[in-house]
PALUMNU-100916 format. One line per 2 residues: number of its first residue (from 1); their letters; for each residue x, y, z of C-alpha. Coordinates in pm, 1 decimal. Layout:
NUM	A	X,Y,Z  ...
//
This chain:
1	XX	1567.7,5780.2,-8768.0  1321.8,5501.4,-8959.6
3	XX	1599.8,5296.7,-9009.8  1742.8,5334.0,-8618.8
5	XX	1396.0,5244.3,-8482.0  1390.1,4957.1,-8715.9
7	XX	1717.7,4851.1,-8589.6  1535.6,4833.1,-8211.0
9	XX	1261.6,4668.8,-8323.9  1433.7,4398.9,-8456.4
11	XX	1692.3,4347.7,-8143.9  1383.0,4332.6,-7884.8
13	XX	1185.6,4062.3,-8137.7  1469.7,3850.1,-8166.1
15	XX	1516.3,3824.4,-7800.5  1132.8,3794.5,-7745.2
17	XX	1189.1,3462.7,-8032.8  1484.4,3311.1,-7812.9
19	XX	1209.2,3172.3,-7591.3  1007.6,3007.0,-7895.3
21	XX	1212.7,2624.9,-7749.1  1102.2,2670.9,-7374.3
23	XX	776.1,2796.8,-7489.5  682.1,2531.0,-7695.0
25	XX	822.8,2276.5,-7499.3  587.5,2338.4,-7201.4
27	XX	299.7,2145.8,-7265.1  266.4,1851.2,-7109.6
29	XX	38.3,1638.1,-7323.0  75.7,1644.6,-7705.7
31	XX	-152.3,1458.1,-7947.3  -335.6,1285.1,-7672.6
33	XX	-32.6,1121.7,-7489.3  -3.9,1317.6,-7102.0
35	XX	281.7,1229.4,-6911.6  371.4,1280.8,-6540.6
37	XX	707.8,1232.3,-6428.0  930.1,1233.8,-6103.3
39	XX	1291.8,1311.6,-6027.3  1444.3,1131.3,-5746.5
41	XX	1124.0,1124.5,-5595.1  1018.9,1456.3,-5632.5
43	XX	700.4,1547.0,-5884.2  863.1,1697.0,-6198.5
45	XX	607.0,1989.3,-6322.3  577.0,2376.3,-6327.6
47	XX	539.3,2571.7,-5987.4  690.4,2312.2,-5761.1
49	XX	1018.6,2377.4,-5567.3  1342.9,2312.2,-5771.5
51	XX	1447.8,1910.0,-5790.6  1792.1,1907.4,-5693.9
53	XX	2098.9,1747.0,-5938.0  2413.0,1622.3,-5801.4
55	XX	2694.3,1511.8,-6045.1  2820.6,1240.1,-5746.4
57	XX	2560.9,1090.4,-5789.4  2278.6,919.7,-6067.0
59	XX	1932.3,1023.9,-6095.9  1599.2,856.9,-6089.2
61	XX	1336.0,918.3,-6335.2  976.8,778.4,-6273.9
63	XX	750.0,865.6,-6619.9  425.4,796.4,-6602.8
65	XX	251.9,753.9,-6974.0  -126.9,777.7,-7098.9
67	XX	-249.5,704.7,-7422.2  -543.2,887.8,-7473.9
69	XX	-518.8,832.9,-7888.0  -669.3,540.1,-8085.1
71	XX	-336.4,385.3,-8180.1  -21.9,221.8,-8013.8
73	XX	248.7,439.0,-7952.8  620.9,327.5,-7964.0
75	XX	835.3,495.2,-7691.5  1205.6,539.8,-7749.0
77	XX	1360.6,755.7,-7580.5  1338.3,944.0,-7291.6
79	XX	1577.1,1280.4,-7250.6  1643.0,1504.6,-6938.3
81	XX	1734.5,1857.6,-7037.2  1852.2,2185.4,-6938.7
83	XX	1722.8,2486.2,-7140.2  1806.7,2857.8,-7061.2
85	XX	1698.0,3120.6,-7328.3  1638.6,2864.8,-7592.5
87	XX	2016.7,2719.9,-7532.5  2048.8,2342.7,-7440.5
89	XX	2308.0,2344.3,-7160.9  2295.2,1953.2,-7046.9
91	XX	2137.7,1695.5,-7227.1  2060.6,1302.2,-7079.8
93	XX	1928.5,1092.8,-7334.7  1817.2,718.9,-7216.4
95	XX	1735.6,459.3,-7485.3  1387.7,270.7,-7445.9
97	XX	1187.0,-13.1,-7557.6  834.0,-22.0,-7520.4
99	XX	522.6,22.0,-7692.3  195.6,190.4,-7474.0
101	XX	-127.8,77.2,-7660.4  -424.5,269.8,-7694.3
103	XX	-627.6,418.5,-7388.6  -375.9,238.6,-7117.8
105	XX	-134.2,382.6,-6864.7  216.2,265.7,-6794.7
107	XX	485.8,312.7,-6562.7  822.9,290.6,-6623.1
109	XX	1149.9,376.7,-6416.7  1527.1,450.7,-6551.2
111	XX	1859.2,559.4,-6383.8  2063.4,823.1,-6523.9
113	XX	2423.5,887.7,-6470.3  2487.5,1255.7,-6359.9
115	XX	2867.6,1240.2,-6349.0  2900.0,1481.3,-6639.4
117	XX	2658.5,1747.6,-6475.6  2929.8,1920.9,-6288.9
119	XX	3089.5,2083.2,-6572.4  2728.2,2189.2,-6796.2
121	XX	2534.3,2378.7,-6514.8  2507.3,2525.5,-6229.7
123	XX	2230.0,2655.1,-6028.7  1851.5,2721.7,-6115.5
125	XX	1800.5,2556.7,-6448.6  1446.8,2537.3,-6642.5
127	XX	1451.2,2141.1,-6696.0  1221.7,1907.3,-6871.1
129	XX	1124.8,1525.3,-6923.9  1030.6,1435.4,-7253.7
131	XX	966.8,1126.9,-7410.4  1044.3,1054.4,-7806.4
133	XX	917.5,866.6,-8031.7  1136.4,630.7,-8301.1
135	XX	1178.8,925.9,-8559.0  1311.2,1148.3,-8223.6
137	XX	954.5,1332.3,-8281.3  824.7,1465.6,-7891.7
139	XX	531.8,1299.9,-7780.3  446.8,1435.7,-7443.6
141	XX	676.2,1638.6,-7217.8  696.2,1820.9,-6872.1
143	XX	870.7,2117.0,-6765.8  973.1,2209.9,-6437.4
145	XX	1330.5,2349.5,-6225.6  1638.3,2174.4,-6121.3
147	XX	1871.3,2327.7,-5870.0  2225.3,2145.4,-6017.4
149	XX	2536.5,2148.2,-5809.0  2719.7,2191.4,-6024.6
151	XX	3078.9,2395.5,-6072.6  3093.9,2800.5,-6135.1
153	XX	3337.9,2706.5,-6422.0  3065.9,2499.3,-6618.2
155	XX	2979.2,2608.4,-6997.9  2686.2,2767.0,-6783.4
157	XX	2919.0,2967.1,-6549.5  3168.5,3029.1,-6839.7
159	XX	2881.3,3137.9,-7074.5  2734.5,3417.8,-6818.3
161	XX	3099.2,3536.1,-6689.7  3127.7,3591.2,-7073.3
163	XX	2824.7,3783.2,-7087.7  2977.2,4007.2,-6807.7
165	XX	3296.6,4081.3,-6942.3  3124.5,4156.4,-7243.3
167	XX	2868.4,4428.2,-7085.6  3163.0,4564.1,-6904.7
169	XX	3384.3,4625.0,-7192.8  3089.2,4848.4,-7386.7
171	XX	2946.8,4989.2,-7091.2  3315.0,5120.9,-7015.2
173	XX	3372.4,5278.5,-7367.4  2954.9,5413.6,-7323.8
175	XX	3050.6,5561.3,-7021.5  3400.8,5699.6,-7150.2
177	XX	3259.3,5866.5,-7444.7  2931.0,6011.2,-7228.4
179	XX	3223.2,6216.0,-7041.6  3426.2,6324.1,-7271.3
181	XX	3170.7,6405.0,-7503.8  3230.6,6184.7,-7756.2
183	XX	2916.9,6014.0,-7859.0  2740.1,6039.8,-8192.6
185	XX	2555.4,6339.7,-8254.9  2275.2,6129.5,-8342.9
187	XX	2047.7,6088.6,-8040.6  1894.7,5764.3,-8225.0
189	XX	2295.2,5619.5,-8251.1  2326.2,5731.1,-7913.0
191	XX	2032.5,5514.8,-7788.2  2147.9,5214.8,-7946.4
193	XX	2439.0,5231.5,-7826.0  2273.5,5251.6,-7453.7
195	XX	2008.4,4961.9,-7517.6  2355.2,4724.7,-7591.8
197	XX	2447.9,4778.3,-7226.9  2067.0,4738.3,-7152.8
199	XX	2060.5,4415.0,-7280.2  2392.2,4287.1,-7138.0
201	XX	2283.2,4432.1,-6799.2  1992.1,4221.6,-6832.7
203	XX	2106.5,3906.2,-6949.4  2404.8,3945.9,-6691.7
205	XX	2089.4,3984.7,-6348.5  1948.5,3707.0,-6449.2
207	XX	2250.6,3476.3,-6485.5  2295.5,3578.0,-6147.3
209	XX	2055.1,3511.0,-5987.0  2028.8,3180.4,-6159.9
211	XX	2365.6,3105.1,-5981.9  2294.2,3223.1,-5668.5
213	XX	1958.7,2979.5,-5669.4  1754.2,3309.0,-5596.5
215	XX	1554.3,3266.9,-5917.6  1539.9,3030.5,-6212.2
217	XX	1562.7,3199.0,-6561.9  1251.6,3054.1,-6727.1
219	XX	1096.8,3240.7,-6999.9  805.2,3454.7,-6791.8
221	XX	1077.8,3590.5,-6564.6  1424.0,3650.6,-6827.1
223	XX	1227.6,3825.0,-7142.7  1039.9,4053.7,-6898.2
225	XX	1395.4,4159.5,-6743.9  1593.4,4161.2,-7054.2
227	XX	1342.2,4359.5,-7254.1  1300.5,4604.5,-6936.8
229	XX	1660.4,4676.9,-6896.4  1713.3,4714.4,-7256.0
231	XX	1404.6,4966.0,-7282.5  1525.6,5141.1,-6986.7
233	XX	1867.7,5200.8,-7124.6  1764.8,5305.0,-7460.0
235	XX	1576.9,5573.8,-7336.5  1862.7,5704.0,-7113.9
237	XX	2082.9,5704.9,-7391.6  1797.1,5881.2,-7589.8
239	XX	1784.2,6162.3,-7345.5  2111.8,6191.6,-7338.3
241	XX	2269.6,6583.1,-7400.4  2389.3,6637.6,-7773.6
243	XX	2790.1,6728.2,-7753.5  2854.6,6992.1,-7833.5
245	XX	2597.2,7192.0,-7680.5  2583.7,7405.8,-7983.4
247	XX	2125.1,7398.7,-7943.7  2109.3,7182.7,-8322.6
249	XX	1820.8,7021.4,-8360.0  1934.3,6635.5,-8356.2
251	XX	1681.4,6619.3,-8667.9  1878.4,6854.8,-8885.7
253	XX	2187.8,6697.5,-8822.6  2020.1,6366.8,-8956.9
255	XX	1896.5,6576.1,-9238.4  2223.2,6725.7,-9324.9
257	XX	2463.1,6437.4,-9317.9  2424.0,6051.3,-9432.1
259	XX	2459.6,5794.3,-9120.6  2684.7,5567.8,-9284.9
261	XX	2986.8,5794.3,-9436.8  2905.0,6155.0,-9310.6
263	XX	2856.1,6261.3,-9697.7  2606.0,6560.6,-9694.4
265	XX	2300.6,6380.6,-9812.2  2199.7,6668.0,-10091.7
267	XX	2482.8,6619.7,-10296.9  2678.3,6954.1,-10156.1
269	XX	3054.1,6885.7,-10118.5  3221.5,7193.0,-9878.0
271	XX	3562.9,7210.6,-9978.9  3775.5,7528.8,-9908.3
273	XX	3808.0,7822.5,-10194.6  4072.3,7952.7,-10279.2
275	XX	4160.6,8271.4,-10336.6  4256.6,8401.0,-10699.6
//
């Protein structure tokens, strides 16, 4: 049982750490640089309505950089980027030259070609602007949501119709084995079993409605959902009835045989006797 509930805690932290990237990455000042930014003439930062991305054609990025430290900073690069759950999906990198000296503002526009868009996203995507320094550190960023039109066969579309073949497949053989009583007599193997579909379920609502531009899968609205599902699903499969029906206690049955190879745990081998 220990080890089982270890098992789930470690499933639901991992997913809580796949949003350590979009986390981090939502400041929008770092070290005393700030930046503001626009896309295509639309203000790039949290809350506002989704910028929209078309593959026909390029895209027009306005940053705006402030210096707030005591030193010059050297500007190199400046990337537009599509994160979902930690997972890069499009990357635009642009090569730049300049150099912002201390306690001064400058203004700088580029034009980035979109063509390749159509086949990396689709949908609501959790975007930002960030600016790099010459060893490719971050100095400043901004995060906000695109709405790409982009193709339902993109790595984005192929990577959530995965996920739903995927949930469908277990959920089928979790189902199958619920009716014909097949399931592990374990109510703890039993739940896990359940929180897998939970988690596919999950991950499988929000793709969609990322795709169907309802709702963009940033971090505050895909862990809460994920980590719901899962929860919800693991306790189904918790409360599930033992098969067999035969009233023993799940806790004996732990008791009296190992998880792993269904050896009695105290050492007792049943084997039939024979007569003499």
């Amino acid at each position: 049982m220990a080890r089982s509930a270890r098992i789930v805690a470690t499933l639901l932290a991992a997913t809580m750490l796949c949003s350590a990237p979009l986390a981090t990455g939502a400041a929008a000042a770092t070290g005393g640089v700030s930046l503001s930014a626009t896309v295509d003439g639309h203000a790039a930062k949290s809350g506002a309505d989704p910028i929209k991305l078309s593959p026909s054609s390029s895209g027009t990025i306005v940053v705006t950089i402030r210096n707030n430290t005591d030193k010059t900073i050297e500007v190199r690069t400046v990337r537009l980027a599509g994160r979902v759950m930690g997972l890069v999906f499009f990357a635009y990198d642009t090569s730049v030259q300049f150099s912002v000296p201390s306690h001064t503002e400058q203004t700088h526009q580029l034009v980035i070609d979109l063509t390749g868009l159509h086949g990396q996203a689709t949908g609501l995507v959790p975007a930002e602007v960030d600016i790099l320094g010459p060893g490719r550190n971050s100095l400043a960023s901004r995060d906000f949501v695109v709405d790409v039109r982009g193709s339902i066969w993109s790595l984005y579309g192929f990577f959530g119709l995965a996920i739903l073949a995927l949930t469908i497949i277990w959920s089928t053989g979790v189902m199958l084995a619920l009716a014909r009583g097949t399931l592990h007599p374990n109510r703890w193997r039993r739940a896990m079993r359940f929180l897998v579909s939970g988690l596919g379920i999950g991950l499988v609502f929000v793709f969609t409605l990322s795709a169907l531009r309802i709702v963009a899968p940033t971090a505050g609205v895909w862990i809460p959902t994920v980590v719901g599902a899962a929860a919800v699903l693991f306790i189904a499969g918790y409360l599930t009835p033992t098969p067999g029906g035969d009233g023993e206690d799940d806790n004996e049955i732990e008791d009296a045989y190992d998880e792993d190879d269904g050896i009695p745990r105290h050492g007792h081998s049943v084997l039939p006797v024979e007569g003499p």
